[in-house]
N, C-alpha and C positions, 0 to 999 in steps of 0.2 A: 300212557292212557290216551286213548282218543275218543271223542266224542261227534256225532254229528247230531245236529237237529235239522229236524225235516218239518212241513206241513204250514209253514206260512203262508201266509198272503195277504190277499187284499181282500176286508170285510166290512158292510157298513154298520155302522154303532146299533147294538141291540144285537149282533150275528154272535155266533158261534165259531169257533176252530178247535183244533184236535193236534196239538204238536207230539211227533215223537221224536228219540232220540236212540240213539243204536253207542251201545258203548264195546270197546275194544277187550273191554276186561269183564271180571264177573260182577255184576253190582252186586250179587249179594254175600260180598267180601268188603263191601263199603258200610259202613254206618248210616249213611246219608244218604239220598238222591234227591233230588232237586232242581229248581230252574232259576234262573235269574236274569234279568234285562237289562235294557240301555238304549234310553231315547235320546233322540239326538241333543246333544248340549247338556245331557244330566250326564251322572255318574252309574255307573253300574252297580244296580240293588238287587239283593235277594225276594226276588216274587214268594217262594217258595218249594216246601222239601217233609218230607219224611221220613222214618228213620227206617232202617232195615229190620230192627229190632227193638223190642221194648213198647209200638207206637206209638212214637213222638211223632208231631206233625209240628209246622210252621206257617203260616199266611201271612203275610205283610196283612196290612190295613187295609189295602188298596185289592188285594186280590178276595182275602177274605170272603167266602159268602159265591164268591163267583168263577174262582179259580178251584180245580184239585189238580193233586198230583199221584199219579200211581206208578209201579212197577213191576215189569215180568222180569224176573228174574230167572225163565226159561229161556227166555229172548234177548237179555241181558238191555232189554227198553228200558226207558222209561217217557213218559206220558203228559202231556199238562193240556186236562180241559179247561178250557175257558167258552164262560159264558156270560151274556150280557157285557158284550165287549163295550167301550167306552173309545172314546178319541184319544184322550191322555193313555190309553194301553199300546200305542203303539210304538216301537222298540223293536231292536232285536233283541229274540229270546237265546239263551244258552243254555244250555242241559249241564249239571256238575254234579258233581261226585265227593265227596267229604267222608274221611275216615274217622272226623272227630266229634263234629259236631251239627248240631241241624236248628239254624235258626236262620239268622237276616245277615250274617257275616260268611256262611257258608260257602264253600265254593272251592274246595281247595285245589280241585281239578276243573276245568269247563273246557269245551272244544268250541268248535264252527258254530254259528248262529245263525238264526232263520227270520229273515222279516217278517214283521206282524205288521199292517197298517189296519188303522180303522178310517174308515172316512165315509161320509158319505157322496 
């Protein structure tokens, strides 16, 4: 499985970005898709994920309200808007893929990452 996520950068707090992520396999063979980060000196947490099937969804705390995640599953993408970015959002983001489960533990696959800064 491989993953790439695309569409970082550099945004000031209040902006907007549009991350994709291009997966090697078919996501809509996974249960899950989702993103997850890691700011520098923290640990790596699930942002968020949805599920292929059923529509389960997941938001951390933190993204909740501000972040979504979606999926083309023609494109084998998947997507995470964020809005009303904040200073603490910034991390790199990773795109995963999970055949079991879709919450804040998820991730049982993830590839390459994409910087996010906010700053002003």
């Amino acid at each position: 499985v491989q993953l790439q996520a695309s569409g970082g950068g550099l945004v000031q707090p209040g902006g907007s970005l549009n991350l994709s992520c291009t997966a090697s396999v078919r996501t809509s063979e996974f249960y899950a898709v989702g993103w997850l980060r890691q700011a520098p000196g923290k640990e790596r947490e699930g942002v968020g994920c949805i599920s292929t099937v059923g529509g389960r969804s997941y938001y951390s705390n933190s993204a909740l309200d501000r972040f979504t995640v979606s999926v083309d599953n023609a494109k084998n993408t998947v997507y995470l808007q964020m809005n009303s970015l904040k200073l603490e959002d910034t991390a790199v983001y990773y795109c995963a893929l999970d055949n079991y489960l879709c919450g804040p533990s998820m991730g049982e696959y993830w590839g390459k990452g994409t910087q996010v800064t906010v700053s002003s």
